[in-house]
N, C-alpha and C positions, 0 to 999 in steps of 0.2 A: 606609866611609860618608862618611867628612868627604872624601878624596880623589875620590867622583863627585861631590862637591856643588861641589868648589873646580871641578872639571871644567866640569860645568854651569854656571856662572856665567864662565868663561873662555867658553865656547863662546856663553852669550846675548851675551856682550860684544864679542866678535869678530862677531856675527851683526849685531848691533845700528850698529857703528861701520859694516859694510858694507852695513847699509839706509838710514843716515846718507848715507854717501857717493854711491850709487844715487838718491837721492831730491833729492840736494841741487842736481843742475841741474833736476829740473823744478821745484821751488819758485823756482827763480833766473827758470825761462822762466814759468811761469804771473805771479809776484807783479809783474816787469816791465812784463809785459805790458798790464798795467793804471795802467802811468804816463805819465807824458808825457817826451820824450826829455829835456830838462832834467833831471827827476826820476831817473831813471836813471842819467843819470852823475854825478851826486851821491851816491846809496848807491847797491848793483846790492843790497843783503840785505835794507832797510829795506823794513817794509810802506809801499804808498802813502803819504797822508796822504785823495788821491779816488778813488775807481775809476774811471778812464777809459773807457768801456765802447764809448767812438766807433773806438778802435782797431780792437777787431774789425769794426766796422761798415765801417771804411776799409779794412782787410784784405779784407774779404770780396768790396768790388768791385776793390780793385787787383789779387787774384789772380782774379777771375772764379771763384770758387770752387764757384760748381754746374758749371761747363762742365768746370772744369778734373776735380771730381771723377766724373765721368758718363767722362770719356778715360781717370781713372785706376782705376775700374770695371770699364770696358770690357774693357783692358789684361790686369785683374786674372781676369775670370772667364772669359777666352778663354783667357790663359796658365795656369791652374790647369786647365783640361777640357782641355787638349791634354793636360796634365804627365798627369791621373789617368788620362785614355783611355787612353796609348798607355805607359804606364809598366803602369799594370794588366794588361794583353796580355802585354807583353812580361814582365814580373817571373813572371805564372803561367806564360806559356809556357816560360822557361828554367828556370824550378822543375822544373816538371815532364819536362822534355826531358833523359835524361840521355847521355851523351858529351863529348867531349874539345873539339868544336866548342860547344857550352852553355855549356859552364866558359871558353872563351877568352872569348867574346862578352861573359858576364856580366863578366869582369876587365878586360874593354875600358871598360867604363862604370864599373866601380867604379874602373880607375884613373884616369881622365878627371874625378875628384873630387880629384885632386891638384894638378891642374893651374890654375894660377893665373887668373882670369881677366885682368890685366894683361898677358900676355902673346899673350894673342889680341885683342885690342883691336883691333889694326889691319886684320889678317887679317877681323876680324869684322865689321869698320864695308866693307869692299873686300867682301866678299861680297856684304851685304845690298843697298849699290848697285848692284852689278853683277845680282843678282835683283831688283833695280827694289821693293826693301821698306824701303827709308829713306825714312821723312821721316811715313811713319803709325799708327797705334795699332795695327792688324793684323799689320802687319811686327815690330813690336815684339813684342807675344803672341807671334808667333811665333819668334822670336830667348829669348822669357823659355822656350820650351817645351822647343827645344833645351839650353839651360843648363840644365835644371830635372829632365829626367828621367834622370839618373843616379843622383841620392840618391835620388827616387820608387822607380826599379828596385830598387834595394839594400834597400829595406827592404819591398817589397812581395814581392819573390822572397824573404828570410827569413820572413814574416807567409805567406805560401801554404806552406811547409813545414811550418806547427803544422795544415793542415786534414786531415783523414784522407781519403785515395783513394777509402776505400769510397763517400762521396757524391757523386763524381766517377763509377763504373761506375753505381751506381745510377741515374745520369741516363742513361748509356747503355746499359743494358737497358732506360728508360722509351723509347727511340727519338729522346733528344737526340745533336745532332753537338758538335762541339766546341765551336763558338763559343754555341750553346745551353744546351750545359752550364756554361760559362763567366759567361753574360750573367745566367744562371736559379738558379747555386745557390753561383759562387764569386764572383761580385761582390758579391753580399749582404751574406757574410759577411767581406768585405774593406773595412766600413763603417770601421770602428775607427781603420784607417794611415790609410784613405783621409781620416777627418775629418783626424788629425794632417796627413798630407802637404798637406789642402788649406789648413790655418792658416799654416802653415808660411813656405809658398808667395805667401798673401796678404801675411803680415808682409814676408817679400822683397820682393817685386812692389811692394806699396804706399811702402816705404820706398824702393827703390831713386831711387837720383839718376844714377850714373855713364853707365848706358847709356842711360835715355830721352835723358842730354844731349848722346850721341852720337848718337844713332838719329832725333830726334825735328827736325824743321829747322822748321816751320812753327808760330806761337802758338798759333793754332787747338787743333792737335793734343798743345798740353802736358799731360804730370801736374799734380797735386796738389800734388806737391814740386819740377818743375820752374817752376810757375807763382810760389813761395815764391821763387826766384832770383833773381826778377826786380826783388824789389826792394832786391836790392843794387846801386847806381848804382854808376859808376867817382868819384867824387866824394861822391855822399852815400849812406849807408845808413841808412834807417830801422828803426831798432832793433827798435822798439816793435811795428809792423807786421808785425816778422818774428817778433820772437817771440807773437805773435798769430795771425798765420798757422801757423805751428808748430804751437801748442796746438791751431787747428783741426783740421790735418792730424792730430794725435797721438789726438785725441779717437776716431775707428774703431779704433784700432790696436788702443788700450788699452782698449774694448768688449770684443771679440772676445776677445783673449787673457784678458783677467780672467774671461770665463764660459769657454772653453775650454781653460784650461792641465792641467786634467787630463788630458784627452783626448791633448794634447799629448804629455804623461810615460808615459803608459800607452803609446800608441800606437807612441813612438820603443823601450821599453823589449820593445815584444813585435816588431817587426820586426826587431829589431838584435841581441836573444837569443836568441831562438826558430830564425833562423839559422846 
């Protein structure tokens, strides 16, 4: 008894220094971000002394922040409906498809999750130009759809193996075809990965910085977080504003996931098992 209690109490304290640690840059970027750059580099831990509250207001037109968030919207819900359309398809089709060409196909995209994205970088930036898809928010979805539906495949072709068959003839004695039976009684019930794969996928999408900063050539057409970049000068960097911006940015992220991290845990736990 006294050995799970010393237990417990080792495990709050190790939980607790790592919520500690976890938590302690965004108190760094929220409580900043309310100062004046002076202020700031005088303490970076000390509460204000006033809340600056014009920062955000300067953020918000320096990065153009409805424009920029409407490109990084865009971006987001074209590149998540290619990933679930065509991951969906494909994951019940190789489910259910069985042979030696099925099983290759499927280890083709599963291993194609090992591979680093730094290494196609270049390869990948020479494509898109040469398909005349650099330099816009469509191009981009589509470049995130490609990169994206591999893990979608993986864990939706495990998540269609817990469905039983019998609802699957049952649709075809009703005189559905495939894609009928598919659209009318397995995508329904493929809501659960599909929430996880499409949070997922937003969290990626919305954070990424590396490829819109390859892909993206015109201001017009910036992210969210490509628009945040910009106010790093070669000379000055405005701290304040950046971390202002941030917070803005940060603020959808951490909506989302704090109502749906269930979904999240559930979701990844039954496509990745169940398989």
């Amino acid at each position: 008894m006294r050995m799970k209690r010393i237990n417990s109490l080792l495990i709050g304290l190790i939980l607790s220094i790592g919520a500690v640690i976890t938590c302690f840059p965004i108190y760094m970027a929220v409580v900043n971000s309310f100062k004046t750059q002076g202020e700031m580099f005088a303490s970076f831990v000390s509460l204000p002394t006033k809340l600056h509250f014009e920062n955000y207001s300067q953020a918000f037109d320096k990065i153009n922040l409805l424009h920029s968030s409407l490109n990084s919207v865009t971006v987001s819900i074209l590149g998540i409906g290619g990933i679930v359309f065509c991951s969906a398809l494909a994951g019940y089709k190789l489910s259910r498809t069985r042979g030696k060409l099925s099983n290759f196909i499927f280890l083709l995209f599963v291993a194609s999750m090992l591979v680093p994205f730094h290494s196609i970088m270049i390869p990948l930036t020479r494509m898109a130009k040469t398909m005349h898809v650099q330099g816009s928010t469509y191009g981009l979805a589509l470049i995130y759809i490609g990169l994206g539906v591999n893990m979608a495949i993986f864990l939706y072709h495990g998540f269609v193996k817990s469905i039983p068959r019998e609802l699957e003839e049952s649709g075809q004695i009703d005189g559905c075809n495939e894609f009928q039976t598919f659209f009318r009684i397995i995508l329904p019930l493929l809501l659960p990965i599909t929430v996880t794969i499409a949070i997922l996928d937003f969290l990626w999408i919305w954070n990424d910085f590396l490829l819109p900063l390859m892909m993206l050539t015109d201001v017009d057409n910036y992210t969210l977080i490509l628009s945040t970049n910009m106010l790093f000068g070669e000379y000055n960097k405005e701290w304040s504003l950046i971390l202002a911006s941030l917070v803005l940015t940060a603020i959808p992220v951490i909506i989302i996931y704090a109502f749906f991290q269930r979904f999240i845990m559930e979701g990844i736990a039954e496509g990745a098992v169940k398989g």
